[in-house]
N, C-alpha and C positions, 0 to 999 in steps of 0.2 A: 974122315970125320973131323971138324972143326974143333981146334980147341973151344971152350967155351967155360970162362969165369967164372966162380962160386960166386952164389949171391952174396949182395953187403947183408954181415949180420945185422939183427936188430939192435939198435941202439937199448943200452943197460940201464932198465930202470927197475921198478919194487912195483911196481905195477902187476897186475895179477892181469889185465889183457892190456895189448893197443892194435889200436883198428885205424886203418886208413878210410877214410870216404864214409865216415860216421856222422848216421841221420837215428834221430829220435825223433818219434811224435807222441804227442804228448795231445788226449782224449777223456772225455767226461763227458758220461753219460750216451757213449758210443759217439761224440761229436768231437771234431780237431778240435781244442783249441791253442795248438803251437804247433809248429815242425823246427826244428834247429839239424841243421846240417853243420860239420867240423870236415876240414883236410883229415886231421887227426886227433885222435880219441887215447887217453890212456884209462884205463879203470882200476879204481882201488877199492875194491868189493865191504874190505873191513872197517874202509870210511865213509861208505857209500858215495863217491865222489868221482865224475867224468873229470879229467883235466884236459881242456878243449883247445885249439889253435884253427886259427882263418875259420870264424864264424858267422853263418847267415842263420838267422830267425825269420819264421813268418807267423805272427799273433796273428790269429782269426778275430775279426767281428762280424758283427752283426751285415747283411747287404755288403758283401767282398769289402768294409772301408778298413783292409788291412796295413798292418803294420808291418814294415819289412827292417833289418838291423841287421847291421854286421859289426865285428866285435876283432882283433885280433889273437887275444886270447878270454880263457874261462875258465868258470867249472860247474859244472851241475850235478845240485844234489838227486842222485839216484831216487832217494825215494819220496822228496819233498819237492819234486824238481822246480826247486828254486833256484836261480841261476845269480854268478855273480861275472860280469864281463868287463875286459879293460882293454886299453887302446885303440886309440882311432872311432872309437864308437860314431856310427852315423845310425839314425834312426829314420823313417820315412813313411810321417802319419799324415796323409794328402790333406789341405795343402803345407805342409811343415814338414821340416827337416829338422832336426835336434842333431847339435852333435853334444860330444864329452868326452870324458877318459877312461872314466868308471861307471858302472850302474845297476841296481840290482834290479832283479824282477822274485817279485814274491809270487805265488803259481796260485796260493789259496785265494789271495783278495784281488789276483791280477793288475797288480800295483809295479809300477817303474819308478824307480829312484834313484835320486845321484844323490853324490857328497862331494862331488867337486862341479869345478864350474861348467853351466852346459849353456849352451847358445839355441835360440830356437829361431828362425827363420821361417816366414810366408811370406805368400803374393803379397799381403799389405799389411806386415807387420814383423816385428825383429825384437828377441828381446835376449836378455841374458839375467842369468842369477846364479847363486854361489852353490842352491839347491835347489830339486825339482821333483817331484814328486806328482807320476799319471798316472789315472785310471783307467785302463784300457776299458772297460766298458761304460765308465757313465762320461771319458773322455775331458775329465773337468783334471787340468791342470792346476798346482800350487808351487808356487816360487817364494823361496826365503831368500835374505840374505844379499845384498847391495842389487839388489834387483834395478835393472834396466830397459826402457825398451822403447820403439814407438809405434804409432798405427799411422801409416799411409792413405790420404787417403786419393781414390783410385777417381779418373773421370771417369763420366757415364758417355 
């Protein structure tokens, strides 16, 4: 018989679980509307709170014009599941790309927000602002704050 190594213990944290290959979906009124997948998951039951690493989002709308994001790290609240994500954030709401550092999403009013600077990119238009705040369902963007941008326009 082959010797064979002890596994590597779990890394020591106060976390009451952690999970690899950690997916939530998140449903209203028996309809998606989220999936967030993590590498890894840690839970703190008595703060209600995931702490998340390498994360992908998929915001449901209306006619598949989904919203897809990945985040570095996070955390979401268990039972408000309100999310807060930071690093490398890339967002991809066709035709645009958002990136940023930070940004919350509120789950009740399905609202995206930043507090630092985010960049927005499309086919025929680019902008940037210091804040940003989207409604994933009525889709209407607001930008505060040294706001920048310009509209392209395209031949026919």
């Amino acid at each position: 018989m082959k010797n064979v190594a002890p596994p590597t213990l779990p890394e020591k944290t106060e976390a009451d679980l952690s999970i690899n290959h950690f997916q939530h979906v998140a449903t209203e009124n028996g309809i998606k509307t989220w999936t967030l997948e993590a590498a890894s998951a840690r839970l703190y039951s008595a703060r209600n709170i995931a702490e998340l690493k390498d994360i992908s989002v998929i915001f449901y709308r209306e006619n598949n014009q989904n919203i897809s994001m990945t985040a570095n790290s996070g955390e979401l609240d268990t039972q408000t599941h309100n999310m807060a994500l930071s690093g490398d954030i890339i967002a991809l709401m066709k035709p645009y790309r958002l990136t940023t550092e930070r940004l919350n999403y509120d789950h009740h009013s399905r609202i995206i927000a930043t507090q630092t600077p985010t960049e927005i990119k499309g086919d025929a238009q680019w902008f940037k602002a210091d804040t940003l705040e989207y409604n994933i369902d009525s889709q209407i963007i607001r930008c505060s704050g040294n706001v920048e941008g310009a509209f392209i326009e395209k031949n026919r």
